[in-house]
Structure formats: C-alpha cells, structure tokens
C-alpha positions as CSV (number, residue, x, y, z in Angstrom):
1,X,-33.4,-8.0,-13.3
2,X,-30.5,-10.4,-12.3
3,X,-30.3,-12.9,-9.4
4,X,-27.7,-10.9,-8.2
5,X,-29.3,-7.6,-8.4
6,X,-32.7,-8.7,-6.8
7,X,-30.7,-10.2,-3.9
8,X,-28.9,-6.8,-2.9
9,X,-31.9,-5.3,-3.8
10,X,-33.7,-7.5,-0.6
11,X,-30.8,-7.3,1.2
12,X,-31.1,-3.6,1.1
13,X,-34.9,-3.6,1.8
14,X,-34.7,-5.6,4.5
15,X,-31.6,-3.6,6.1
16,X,-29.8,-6.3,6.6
17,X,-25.7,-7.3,6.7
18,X,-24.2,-10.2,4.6
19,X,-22.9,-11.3,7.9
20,X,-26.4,-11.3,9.5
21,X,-28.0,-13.2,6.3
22,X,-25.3,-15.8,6.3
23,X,-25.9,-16.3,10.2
24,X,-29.4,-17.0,9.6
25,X,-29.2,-19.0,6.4
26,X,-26.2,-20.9,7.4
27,X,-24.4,-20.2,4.1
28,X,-20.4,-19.3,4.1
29,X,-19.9,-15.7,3.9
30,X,-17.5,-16.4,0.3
31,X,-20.5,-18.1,-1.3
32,X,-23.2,-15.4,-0.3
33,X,-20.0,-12.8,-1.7
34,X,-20.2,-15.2,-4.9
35,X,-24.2,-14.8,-5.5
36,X,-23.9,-10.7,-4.5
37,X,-21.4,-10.1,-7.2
38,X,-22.7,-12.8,-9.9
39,X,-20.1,-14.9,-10.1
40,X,-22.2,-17.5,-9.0
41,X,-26.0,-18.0,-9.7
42,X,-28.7,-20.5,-7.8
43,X,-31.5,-22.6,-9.0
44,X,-34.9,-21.7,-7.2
45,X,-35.6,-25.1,-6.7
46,X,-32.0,-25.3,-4.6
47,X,-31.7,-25.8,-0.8
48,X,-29.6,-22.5,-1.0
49,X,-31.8,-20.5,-2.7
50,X,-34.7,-22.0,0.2
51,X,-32.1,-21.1,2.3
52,X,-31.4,-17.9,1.2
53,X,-35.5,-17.0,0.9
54,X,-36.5,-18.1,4.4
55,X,-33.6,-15.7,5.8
56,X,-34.4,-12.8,4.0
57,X,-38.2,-13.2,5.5
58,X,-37.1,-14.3,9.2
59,X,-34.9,-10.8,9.2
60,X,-37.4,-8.9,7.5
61,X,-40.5,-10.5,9.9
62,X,-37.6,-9.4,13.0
63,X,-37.1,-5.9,11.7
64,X,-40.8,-5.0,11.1
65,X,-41.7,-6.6,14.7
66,X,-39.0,-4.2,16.0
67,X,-40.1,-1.6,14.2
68,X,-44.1,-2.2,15.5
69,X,-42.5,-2.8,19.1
70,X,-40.7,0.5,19.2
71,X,-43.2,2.5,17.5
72,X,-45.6,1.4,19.7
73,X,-43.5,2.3,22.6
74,X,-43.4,5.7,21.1
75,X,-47.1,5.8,21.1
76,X,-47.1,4.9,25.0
77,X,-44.8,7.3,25.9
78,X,-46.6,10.1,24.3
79,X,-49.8,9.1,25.7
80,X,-48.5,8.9,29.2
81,X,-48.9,5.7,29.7
C-alpha cells in the first residue's frame, strides 16, 4: 500500500477532517492535500511524517475517550443512576 493510501486510510479510521489533522499537526492544509493525493511523499524519519503520526494518535486517543465517556454515560442512564 502507498503513503497516500494508508494515510486516508487512518484518516478514515480515525474519523477525522483534513482540517482537524492539519490543526493538530500544524501542517498547511495544501501540503496535507499534497501527501492525500500523492503528489508529494514523506520520509518516516521526517518531522512531518512525526508530525503527521502523533496527530493521527492524539485524534484517535480523543475520539475513543469520547466514545468510552458517552458510552458510559449510556450505561448510567440505563441503570438509573
């Protein structure tokens, strides 16, 4: 699989926005575009590709807290609690 295709593919897992991961990884919204499409490739041992990495997992660690949180909610309100 290409660069390009396993980043959309995490983008997608993660349920996350280009605008949200460029937020969070500080890269400009035209190079993140670049590296979607495949115009543009990174080297793992980059700063971008760290920076890229380390937003993916904060917004996947934030959507699966959020996910626990409410569920658990759920489980509160059916218990009567």
């Amino acid at each position: 699989m290409r660069f390009y295709e396993q980043l959309n593919q995490y983008m997608k897992a993660v349920n996350c926005t280009a605008k949200e991961l460029c937020t969070v990884s500080g890269i400009s919204a035209a190079a993140l575009s670049r590296y979607r499409s495949g115009e543009r490739t990174l080297d793992i041992h980059s700063e971008t590709f760290e920076q890229l990495c380390s937003a993916l997992e904060t917004l996947a660690l934030k959507r699966a807290a959020g996910e626990f949180i409410a569920g658990a909610l759920l489980y509160l309100l059916h218990q009567g609690i």
